[in-house]
Structures are given as structure tokens and as C-alpha cells.
C-alpha positions in Angstrom: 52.3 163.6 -111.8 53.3 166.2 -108.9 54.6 164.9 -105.3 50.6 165.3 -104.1 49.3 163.0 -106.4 51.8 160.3 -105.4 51.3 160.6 -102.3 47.9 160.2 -102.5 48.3 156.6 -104.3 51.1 155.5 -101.7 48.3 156.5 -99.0 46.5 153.6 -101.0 49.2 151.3 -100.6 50.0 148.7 -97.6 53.9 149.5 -97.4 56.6 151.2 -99.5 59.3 149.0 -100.7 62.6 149.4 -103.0 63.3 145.5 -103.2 61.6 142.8 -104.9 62.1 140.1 -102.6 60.5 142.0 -100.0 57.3 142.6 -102.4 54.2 142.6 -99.9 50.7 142.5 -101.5 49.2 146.0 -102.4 52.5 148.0 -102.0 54.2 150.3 -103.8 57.9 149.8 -105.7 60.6 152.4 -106.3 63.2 151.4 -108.8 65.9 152.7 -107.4 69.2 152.3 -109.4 72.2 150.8 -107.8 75.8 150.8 -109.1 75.3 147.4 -110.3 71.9 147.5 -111.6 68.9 149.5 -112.5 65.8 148.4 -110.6 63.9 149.6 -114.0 64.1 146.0 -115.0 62.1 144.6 -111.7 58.8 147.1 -112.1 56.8 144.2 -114.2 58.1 141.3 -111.6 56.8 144.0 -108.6 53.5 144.1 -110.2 53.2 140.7 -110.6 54.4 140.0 -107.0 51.6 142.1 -105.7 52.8 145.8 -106.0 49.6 148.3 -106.6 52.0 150.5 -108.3 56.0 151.3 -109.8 57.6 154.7 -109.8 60.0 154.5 -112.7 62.5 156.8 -114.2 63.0 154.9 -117.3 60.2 155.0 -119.7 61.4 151.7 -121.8 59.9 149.6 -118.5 56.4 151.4 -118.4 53.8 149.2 -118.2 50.5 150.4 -118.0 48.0 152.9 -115.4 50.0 151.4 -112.4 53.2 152.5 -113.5 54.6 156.5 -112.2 57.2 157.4 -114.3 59.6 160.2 -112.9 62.8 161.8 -113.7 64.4 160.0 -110.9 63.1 157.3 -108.3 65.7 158.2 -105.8 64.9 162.2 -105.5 60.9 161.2 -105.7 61.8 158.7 -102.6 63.0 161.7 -100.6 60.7 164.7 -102.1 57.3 161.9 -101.0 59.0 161.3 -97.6 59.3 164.8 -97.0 55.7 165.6 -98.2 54.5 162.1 -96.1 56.4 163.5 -92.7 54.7 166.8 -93.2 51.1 165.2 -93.4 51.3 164.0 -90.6 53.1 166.5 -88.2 54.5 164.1 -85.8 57.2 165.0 -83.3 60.4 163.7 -84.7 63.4 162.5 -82.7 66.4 162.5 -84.7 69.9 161.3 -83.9 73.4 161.0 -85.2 77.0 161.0 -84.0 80.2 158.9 -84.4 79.7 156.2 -82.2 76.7 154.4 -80.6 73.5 155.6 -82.9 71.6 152.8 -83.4 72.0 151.5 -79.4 70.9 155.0 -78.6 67.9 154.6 -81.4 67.1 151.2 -79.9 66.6 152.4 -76.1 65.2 155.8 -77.0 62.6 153.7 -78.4 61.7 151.2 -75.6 61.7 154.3 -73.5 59.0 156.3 -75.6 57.1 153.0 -75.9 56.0 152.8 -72.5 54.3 155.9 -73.1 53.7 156.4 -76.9 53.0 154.4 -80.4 56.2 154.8 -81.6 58.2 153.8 -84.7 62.2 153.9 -85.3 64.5 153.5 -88.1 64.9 149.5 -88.7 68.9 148.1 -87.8 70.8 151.0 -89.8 68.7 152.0 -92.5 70.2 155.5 -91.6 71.2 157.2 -95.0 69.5 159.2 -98.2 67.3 155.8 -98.9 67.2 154.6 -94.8 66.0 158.0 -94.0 63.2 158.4 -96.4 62.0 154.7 -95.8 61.4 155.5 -92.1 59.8 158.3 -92.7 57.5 156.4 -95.1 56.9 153.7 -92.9 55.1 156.1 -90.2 51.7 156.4 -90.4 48.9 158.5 -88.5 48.8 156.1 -85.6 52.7 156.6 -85.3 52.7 159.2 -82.1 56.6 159.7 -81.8 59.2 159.2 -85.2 62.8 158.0 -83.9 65.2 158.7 -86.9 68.7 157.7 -86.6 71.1 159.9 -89.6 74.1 158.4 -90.6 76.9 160.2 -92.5 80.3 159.9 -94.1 80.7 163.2 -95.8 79.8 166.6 -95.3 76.4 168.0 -95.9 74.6 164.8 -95.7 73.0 165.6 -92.5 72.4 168.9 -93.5 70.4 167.0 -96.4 68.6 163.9 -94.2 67.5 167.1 -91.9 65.7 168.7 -94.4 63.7 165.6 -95.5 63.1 164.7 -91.8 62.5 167.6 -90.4 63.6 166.7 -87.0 62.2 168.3 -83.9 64.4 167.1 -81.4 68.0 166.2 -82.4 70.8 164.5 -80.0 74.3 163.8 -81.2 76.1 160.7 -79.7 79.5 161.8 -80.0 82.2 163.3 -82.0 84.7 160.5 -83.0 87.3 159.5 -85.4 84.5 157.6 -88.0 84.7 157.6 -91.2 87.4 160.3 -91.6 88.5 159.4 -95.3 85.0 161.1 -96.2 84.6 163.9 -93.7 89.0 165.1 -93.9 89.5 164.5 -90.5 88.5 164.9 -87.1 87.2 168.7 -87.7 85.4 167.5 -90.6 83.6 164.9 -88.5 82.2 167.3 -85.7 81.6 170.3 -88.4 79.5 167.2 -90.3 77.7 165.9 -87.6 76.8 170.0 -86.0 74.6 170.2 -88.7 71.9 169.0 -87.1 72.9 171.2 -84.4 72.7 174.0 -87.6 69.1 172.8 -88.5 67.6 172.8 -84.9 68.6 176.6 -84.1 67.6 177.6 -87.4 64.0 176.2 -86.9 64.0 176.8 -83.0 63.8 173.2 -82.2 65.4 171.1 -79.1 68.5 169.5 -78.8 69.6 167.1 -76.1 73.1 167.7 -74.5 75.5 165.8 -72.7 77.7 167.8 -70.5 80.3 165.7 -70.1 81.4 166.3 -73.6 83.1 169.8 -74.2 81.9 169.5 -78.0 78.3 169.2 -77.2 78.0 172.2 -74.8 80.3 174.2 -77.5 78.4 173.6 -80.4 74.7 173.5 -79.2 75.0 177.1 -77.2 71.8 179.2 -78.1 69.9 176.2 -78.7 66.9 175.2 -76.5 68.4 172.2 -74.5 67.4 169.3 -71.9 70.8 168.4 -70.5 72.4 165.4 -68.7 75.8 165.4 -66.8 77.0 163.3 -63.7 76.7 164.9 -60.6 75.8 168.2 -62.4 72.7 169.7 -60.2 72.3 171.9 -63.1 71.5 169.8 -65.9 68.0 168.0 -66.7 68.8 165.1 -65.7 71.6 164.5 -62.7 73.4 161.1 -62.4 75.3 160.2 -59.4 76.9 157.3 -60.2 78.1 155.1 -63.4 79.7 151.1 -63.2 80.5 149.0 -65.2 81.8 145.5 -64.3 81.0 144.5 -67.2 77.5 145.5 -67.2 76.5 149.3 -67.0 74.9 150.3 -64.0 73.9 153.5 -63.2 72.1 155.5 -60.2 70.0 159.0 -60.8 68.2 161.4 -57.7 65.4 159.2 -57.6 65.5 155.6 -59.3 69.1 153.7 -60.8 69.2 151.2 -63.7 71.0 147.9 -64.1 71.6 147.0 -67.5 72.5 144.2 -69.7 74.8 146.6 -71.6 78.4 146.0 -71.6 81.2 149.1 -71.1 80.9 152.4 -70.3 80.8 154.1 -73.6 77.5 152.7 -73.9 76.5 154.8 -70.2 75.9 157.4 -72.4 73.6 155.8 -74.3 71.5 154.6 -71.9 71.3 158.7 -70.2 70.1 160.4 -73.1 67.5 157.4 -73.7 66.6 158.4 -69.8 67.1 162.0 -70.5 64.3 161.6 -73.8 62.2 159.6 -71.5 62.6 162.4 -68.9 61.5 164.9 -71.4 58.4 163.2 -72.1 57.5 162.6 -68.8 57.5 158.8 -69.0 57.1 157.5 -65.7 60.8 156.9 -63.8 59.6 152.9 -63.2 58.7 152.5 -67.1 62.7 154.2 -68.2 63.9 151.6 -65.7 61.8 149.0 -66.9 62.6 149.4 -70.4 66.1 149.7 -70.1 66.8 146.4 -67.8 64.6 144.4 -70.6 66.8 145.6 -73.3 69.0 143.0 -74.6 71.8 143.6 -77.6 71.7 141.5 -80.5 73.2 142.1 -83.8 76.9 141.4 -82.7 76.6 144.7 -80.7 78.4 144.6 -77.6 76.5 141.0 -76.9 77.9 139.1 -73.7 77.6 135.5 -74.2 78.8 132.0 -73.2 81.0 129.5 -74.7 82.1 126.8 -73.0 84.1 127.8 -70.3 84.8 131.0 -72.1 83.1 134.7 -71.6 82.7 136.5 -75.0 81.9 140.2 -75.3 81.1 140.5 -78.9 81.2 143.8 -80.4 81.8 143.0 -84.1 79.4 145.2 -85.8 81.6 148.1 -86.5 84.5 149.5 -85.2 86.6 152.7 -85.5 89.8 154.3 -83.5 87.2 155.9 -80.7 85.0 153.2 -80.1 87.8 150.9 -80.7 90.2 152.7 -78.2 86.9 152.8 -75.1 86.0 149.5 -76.0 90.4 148.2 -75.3 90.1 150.7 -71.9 86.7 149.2 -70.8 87.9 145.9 -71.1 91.1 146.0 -69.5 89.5 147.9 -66.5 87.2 144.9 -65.8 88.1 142.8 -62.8 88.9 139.6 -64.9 91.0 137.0 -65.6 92.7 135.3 -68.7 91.7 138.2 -70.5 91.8 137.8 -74.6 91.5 140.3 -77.3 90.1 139.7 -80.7 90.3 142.6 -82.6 90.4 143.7 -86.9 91.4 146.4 -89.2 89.1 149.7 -89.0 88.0 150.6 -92.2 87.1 153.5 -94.0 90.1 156.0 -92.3 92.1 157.5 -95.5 95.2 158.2 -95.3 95.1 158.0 -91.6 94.9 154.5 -91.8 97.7 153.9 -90.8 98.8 156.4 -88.0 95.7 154.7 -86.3 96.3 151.1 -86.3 100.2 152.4 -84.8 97.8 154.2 -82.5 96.1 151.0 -80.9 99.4 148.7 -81.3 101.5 151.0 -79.1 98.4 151.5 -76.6 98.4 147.7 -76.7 102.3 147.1 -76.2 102.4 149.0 -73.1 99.7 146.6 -71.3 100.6 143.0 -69.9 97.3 142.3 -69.1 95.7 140.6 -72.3 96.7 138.1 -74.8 96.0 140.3 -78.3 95.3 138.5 -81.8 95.3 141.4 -84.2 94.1 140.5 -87.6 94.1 142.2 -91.1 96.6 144.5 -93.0 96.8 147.7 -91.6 97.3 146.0 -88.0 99.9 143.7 -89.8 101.9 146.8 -91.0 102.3 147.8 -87.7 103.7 144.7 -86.4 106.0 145.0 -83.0 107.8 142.4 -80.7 105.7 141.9 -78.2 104.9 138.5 -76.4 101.7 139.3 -75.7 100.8 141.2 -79.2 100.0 138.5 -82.5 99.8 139.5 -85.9 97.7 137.9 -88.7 97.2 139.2 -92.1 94.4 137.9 -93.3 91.1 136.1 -90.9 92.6 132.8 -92.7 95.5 133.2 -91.3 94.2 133.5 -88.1 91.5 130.7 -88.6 94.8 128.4 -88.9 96.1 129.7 -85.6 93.0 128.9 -84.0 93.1 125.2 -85.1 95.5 124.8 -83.1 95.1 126.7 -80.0 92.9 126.0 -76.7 90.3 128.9 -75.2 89.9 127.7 -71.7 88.2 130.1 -68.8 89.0 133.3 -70.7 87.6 136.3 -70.8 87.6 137.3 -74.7 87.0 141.6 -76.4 85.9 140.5 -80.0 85.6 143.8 -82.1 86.2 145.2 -85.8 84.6 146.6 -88.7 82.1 145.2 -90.3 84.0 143.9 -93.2 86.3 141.7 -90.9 83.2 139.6 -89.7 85.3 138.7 -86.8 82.1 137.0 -85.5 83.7 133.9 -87.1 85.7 133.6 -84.7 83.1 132.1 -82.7 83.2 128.8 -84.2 86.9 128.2 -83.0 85.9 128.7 -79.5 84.5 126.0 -77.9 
């Protein structure tokens, strides 16, 4: 059966899905195989849940005239979003970048709302499955595609590009993320600038913040809308950026007060504005959208325990955002000012040198209490009154029993794997 024919039986299907337990009547299941399990062994309970048809790759679990057996789910996932997202010839936004990617995602997509029927990539579904999902869950009511690429290795954005086919392309940042994959920091920005790659080889646009050397360096010769602060040239001029704690921010005509916290996440909120710009969504609708946006999803959430003010930014971390999110925080006019911060993961061998990194930055400030918790912090331990060391969240956890959070102002943050979130329960 060729890409066309499947195509035309997932047109006759309610949704696409790759788990079991998320089985909705009349759709249709790829068995992808994990490095645990092979999904093979769920196409009769799919069927059985609903599913109008399974695409297979192993012919032991064929069933009957609902079941597609190809020579691999995974590469029939991508080649039938790539066919789907050419059948219906929507403009694309595409993003990706170090830091940021799914804030960004999330506002460009209020933004475009007020205008357009638009659909984004769900929470972080951003890789070779997350990619080809979104894709499949647009339809031919779907006016604008927001796709958010995530990376850790060269030539994997070179590869979602090709299946998405991106018409308009912004990249957050450049940043020290996931450098065991990419060898370093020139590996990140050469990994990420292939989207940059794709859009000037297929005369696309790219959005460009000129406040960031990288961008202007690596998107020359591409058609751009621009953003810069108090740069009459670009796009999209800003005058002004706060933050105290939340980002506030004042353009020629309109300004925007947000309930985003720091002002690594200003940037965010301008190319959202710049997109919005672009498609000539009307200035009260950008503002509109972006004071009703709220963070969830422990990203850079401001809430209220007891006495105590939390900024909780415990969905990932690495030395970039991790480094902006120490200087935003120390900046702000506060007192009794708390740190809660874990191990960055997923740095190589410069694992190490990074933690030392943050824990000399931190030595040489007075003005917060620090609790640093897991390994690579602990390696790195120095005598410092305010600077504490825990090994393990455990550890920590202990600590807490026995200490008192009264009217402070408390930076949670760390990688995903250190759910530092649960530190929550401790403070009362």
C-alpha cells in the first residue's frame, strides 16, 4: 500500500494516535516501537478499543482488512505527515532554539488566534514522533500550523524541516542545551541554523531578533521581519522592556503587561508580537492575547504560599537559562530572597565545568540564601555561608523538615529529572 492510499484511510479516521490508552473511537494506531516494547503487540487491543485501522511493521500481529502492514511504522508516521502537510498547503510557522520554544509556541498561538483557526504542537511533542503528530492533527479548517522542533543532535532539524516544510521559521536562541549531543556550543548554533538552511534554500521567511549577534549572522540573505529595541529599522521597534518580576514592555504604538516572569522571557513575548505583526492581527488583539496568557506547567509560574512568593521554573533547565533566570532574580527589588535550584542534565563532559560555572557566579553574591541540590552541584561544593549543598532531593527533603520559609521570595529551577517542584510541599 503506497503513502496515498494511507492517507486516504487516515482522512477516514477521527484522529491519529500512537498510544492505546489514548484510543478514541474511529481512529487510526501506529505501532511504534519503543526501546522497551514493540507496540506490534497492542494492534488487536486498538481495534477493539475503537481504532478503524493499525499500521504494523510486524506481520505475526496482522489481523485482518483493518490492519496496514509496512516496513516500519515510525518512517510511515513521517512519510503520511509529510504527504498530509502537503494536502493541505497551509502556512506553517516553525520554531526552535535553545531556550524558551514552547513559551514562544504558546503565545505565537494566542496571537494568531485572534485572527486565524490555528493549531500548535501540544506541551513538547517537538521531536521525529511530536513533529509528525502535529502535523497530523491539522486538518483543512486548520488556517495557520505552529510547529515547535526540538533537537539534541545534529541534523535533526534539518530532518523535522523536511517533513514540516516550514514557511516561516524563528529561532529562540542559541544556548548551552543539550551539548553532550550537539559537541558543544558551535555544534548547538550550527544544529539549530538548519532551519535557517532550509528557509533560504526554499525562499521562505525567517523572523530575526536583532539583539542577538547570532541571529543577524546566520539569517543574512534570508527574507526577514525583524524586532530590536529602539532599532527604527527593524519590523517591529520596542522602546522599553521591565521586569519586576513581571515583563512589561512598551512598542511605537500600544505596550503589554504580562504575567510572565524575567526578562529572558521579553523575547518571547516580541517575536509572538513580531508574528502577530506580520499577519496584521490587530495591535489591541496581540495585547489582549498576551496579558491573558498565564504559564502553567512549572514554567516560570509565580504563585503564593503562605507568606512566601514562589517563581517556579522547574520544567527544564540548562547553564543559559539557568545563568538569566539567577541574574533576573537577583535584579528584582526583593527581600529574603531564596534560591532553589538542581543539577542540569544532559551536558557531557562539560558537566562539570558548568555546575563550577553557576557556584562561583553564586559565591560572589550575598544577596540570596542558595540550596543547591544533586551531584554535579555537590562536586563543586565551596565555603560559603550563604551557598548549601545536598546530594540527593532526599537529602534536601530532610533539611527542609526542619527549617522555616517565612516572607521570602523563592527562584525554584532545574531539569526536568530533579522535579524540584517537590519542594513545594515543604513550604508552607
Amino acid at each position: 500500500m503506497n503513502i496515498q492510499d494511507i492517507h486516504n484511510l487516515f482522512l477516514q479516521c477521527s484522529s491519529l494516535s500512537i498510544d492505546t490508552r489514548k484510543i478514541e473511537k474511529n481512529s487510526m494506531f501506529f505501532a511504534i516501537k519503543g526501546e522497551n516494547f514493540d507496540a506490534n503487540t497492542f494492534a488487536k487491543e486498538a481495534l477493539d478499543l475503537g481504532a478503524l485501522f493499525v499500521v504494523i511493521d510486524n506481520k505475526s500481529y496482522y489481523i485482518d482488512e483493518r490492519t496496514i502492514l509496512v516496513e516500519n511504522s515510525l518512517q510511515t508516521l513521517q512519510e503520511l505527515a509529510k504527504f498530509h502537510r502537503s494536502y493541505l498547503g497551509l502556512p506553517i510557522v516553525a520554531l526552535t532554539g535553545s531556550n524558551g520554544k514552547t513559551t514562544t509556541k504558546e503565545l505565537i498561538n494566542v496571537v494568531l488566534s485572534k485572527k486565524f483557526k490555528t493549531k500548535a504542537t501540544i506541551g513538547n511533542l517537538n521531536n521525529h514522533i511530536g513533529v509528525p503528530l502535529t502535523l497530523l492533527s491539522f486538518t483543512k479548517e486548520t488556517e495557520i500550523g505552529i510547529v515547535e522542533m526540538g533537537a539534541n543532535h545534529q541534523k535533526e532539524i534539518e530532518f523535522l524541516c523536511e517533513i514540516a516544510q516550514p514557511d516561516f521559521g524563528y529561532i529562540t536562541n542559541f544556548g548551552k542545551a543539550h551539548l553532550e549531543g550537539f559537541g558543544g556550543v558551535e555544534g548547538v548554533i550550527s544544529g539549530k541554523s538548519e532551519m535557517y538552511k532550509y528557509l533560504a534554500a526554499n525562499q521562505k521567511t525567517v523572523f530575526v531578533n536583532l539583539e542577538d549577534p547570532i541571529q543577524i549572522e546566520k539569517s543574512k540573505g534570508i527574507k526577514s521581519f525583524t524586532f530590536g529595541v529602539k532599532k527604527q529599522s527593524a519590523d517591529l521597534n520596542i522602546q522599553e522592556i521591565t521586569a519586576n518580576p513581571f515583563v512589561a514592555i512598551s512598542y511605537d504604538n500600544f505596550s503589554i503587561e504580562s504575567h510572565l516572569i524575567g526578562l529572558y522571557n521579553a523575547n518571547n513575548i516580541n517575536a509572538a508580537v513580531s508574528i502577530g505583526s506580520y499577519f496584521k492581527v490587530n495591535e489591541s488583539d496581540i495585547k489582549s492575547a498576551i496579558e491573558n496568557y498565564i504559564p502553567a506547567n512549572n514554567r516560570s509560574q509565580m504563585m503564593q504560599k503562605g507568606s512566601n512568593e514562589i517563581i517556579l521554573d522547574a520544567y527544564n533547565a540548562n547553564p543559559s537559562s539557568m545563568a538569566v533566570a539567577i541574574s533576573n532574580f537577583l535584579q528584582l527589588h526583593k527581600n529574603n530572597k531564596i534560591m532553589i535550584l538542581g543539577d542540569m542534565f544532559e551536558l557531557g563532559d562539560e558537566s562539570l565545568y558548568e555546575h563550577k560555572v553557576i557556584v562561583d557566579s553564586l559565591a560572589d553574591q550575598e544577596q540570596a540564601l542558595c540550596f543547591l541540590i544533586g551531584k554535579s552541584f555537590y562536586v563543586n561544593q565551596v565555603e560559603k555561608e550563604n551557598i548549601k549543598f545536598f546530594e540527593t532531593f532526599e537529602t534536601f527533603a530532610d533539611f527542609l523538615k526542619n527549617f522555616k520559609f517565612d516572607s521570602n521570595t523563592i527562584l525554584i529551577k532545574g531539569s526536568r529529572g530533579m522535579a524540584l517542584e517537590r519542594a513545594l510541599e515543604y513550604i508552607s
